[in-house]
C-alpha positions, 0 to 999 in steps of 0.5 A, spaced: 281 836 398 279 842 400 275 847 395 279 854 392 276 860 392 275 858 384 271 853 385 267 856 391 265 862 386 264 858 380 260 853 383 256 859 387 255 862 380 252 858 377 245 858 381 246 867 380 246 867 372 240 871 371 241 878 370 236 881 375 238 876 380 245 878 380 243 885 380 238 884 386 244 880 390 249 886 388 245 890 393 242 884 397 248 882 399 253 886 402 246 889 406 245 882 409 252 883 411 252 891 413 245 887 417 249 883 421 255 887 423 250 892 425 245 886 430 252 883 433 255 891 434 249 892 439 253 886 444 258 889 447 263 884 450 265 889 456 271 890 454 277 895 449 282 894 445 286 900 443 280 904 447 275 902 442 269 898 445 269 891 442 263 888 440 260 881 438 261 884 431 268 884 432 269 878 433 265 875 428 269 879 423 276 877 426 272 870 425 270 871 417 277 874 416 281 867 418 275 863 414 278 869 408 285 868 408 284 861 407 281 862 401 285 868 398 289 874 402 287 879 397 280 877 398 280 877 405 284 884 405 278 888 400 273 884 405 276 887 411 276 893 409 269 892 407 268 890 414 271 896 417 267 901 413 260 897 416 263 898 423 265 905 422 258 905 419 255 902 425 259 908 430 256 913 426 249 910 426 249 908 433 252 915 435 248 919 432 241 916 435 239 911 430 237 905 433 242 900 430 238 894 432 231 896 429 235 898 423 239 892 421 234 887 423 229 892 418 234 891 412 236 884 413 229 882 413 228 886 406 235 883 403 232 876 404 226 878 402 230 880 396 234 875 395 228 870 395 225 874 390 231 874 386 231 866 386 224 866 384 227 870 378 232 866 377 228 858 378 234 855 382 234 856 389 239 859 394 246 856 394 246 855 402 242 850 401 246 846 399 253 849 404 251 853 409 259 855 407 256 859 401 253 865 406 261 867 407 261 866 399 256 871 396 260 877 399 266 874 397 263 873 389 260 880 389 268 882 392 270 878 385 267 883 381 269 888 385 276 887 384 276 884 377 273 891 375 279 894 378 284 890 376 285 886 382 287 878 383 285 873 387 291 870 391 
């Protein structure tokens, strides 16, 4: 039997319940994500859909979706649209002369480093330890939080 997206946010929450690990994952997460966007962007797969350059970031985020969708639709709608705003993010980036790669990697660095720390704080260690399935479900705890403040049900 496989997991809900119950069981995976309770289970995940259980290793992130001191309040200062919870606050460093809230900026720590989605900026490993944005960090992982951006280091698949700069591979570009050589070819266009509807005149936009696909990249392996692309993909990735159509593979992530698929993974979403199978836990709860309405999570995997509010996590494209952040997939969408982290790829836009990254055209704009790249366009106006930043170098992405330098960039992302930069910032996934620091967010690790963060997240660690955040640990260290909370005296459990990081939930993919366990199930490297929890690195696709920390930005999907911190959309829960997101969507219960809005009001938004998870189905």
């Amino acid at each position: 039997m496989s997991k809900t997206i119950e069981n995976w946010l309770s289970e995940y929450s259980a290793s992130h319940r001191n309040p200062l690990n919870k606050r460093i994952h809230f900026v720590c997460v989605p900026a490993i994500f944005f960090s992982l966007v951006g280091l698949l962007y700069v591979l570009p797969l050589g070819f266009n859909l509807f005149q936009v350059p696909l990249t392996a970031a692309h993909t990735a985020l159509a593979l992530i979706l698929i993974y979403y969708t199978r836990l709860a639709f309405s999570l995997a709608i509010g996590m494209a649209v952040f997939g969408l705003m982290c790829l836009t993010a990254c055209n704009i980036l790249s366009t106006v002369g930043f170098n992405l790669w330098k960039l992302s990697l930069i910032v996934f660095a620091v967010a690790w480093i963060g997240q660690f720390i955040g640990h260290h704080f909370e005296g459990k260690k990081p939930s993919f330890l366990k199930d490297l399935q929890f690195l696709l479900i920390g930005p999907a705890w911190i959309m829960s939080f997101l969507f219960r403040k809005l009001g938004i049900t998870m189905v």
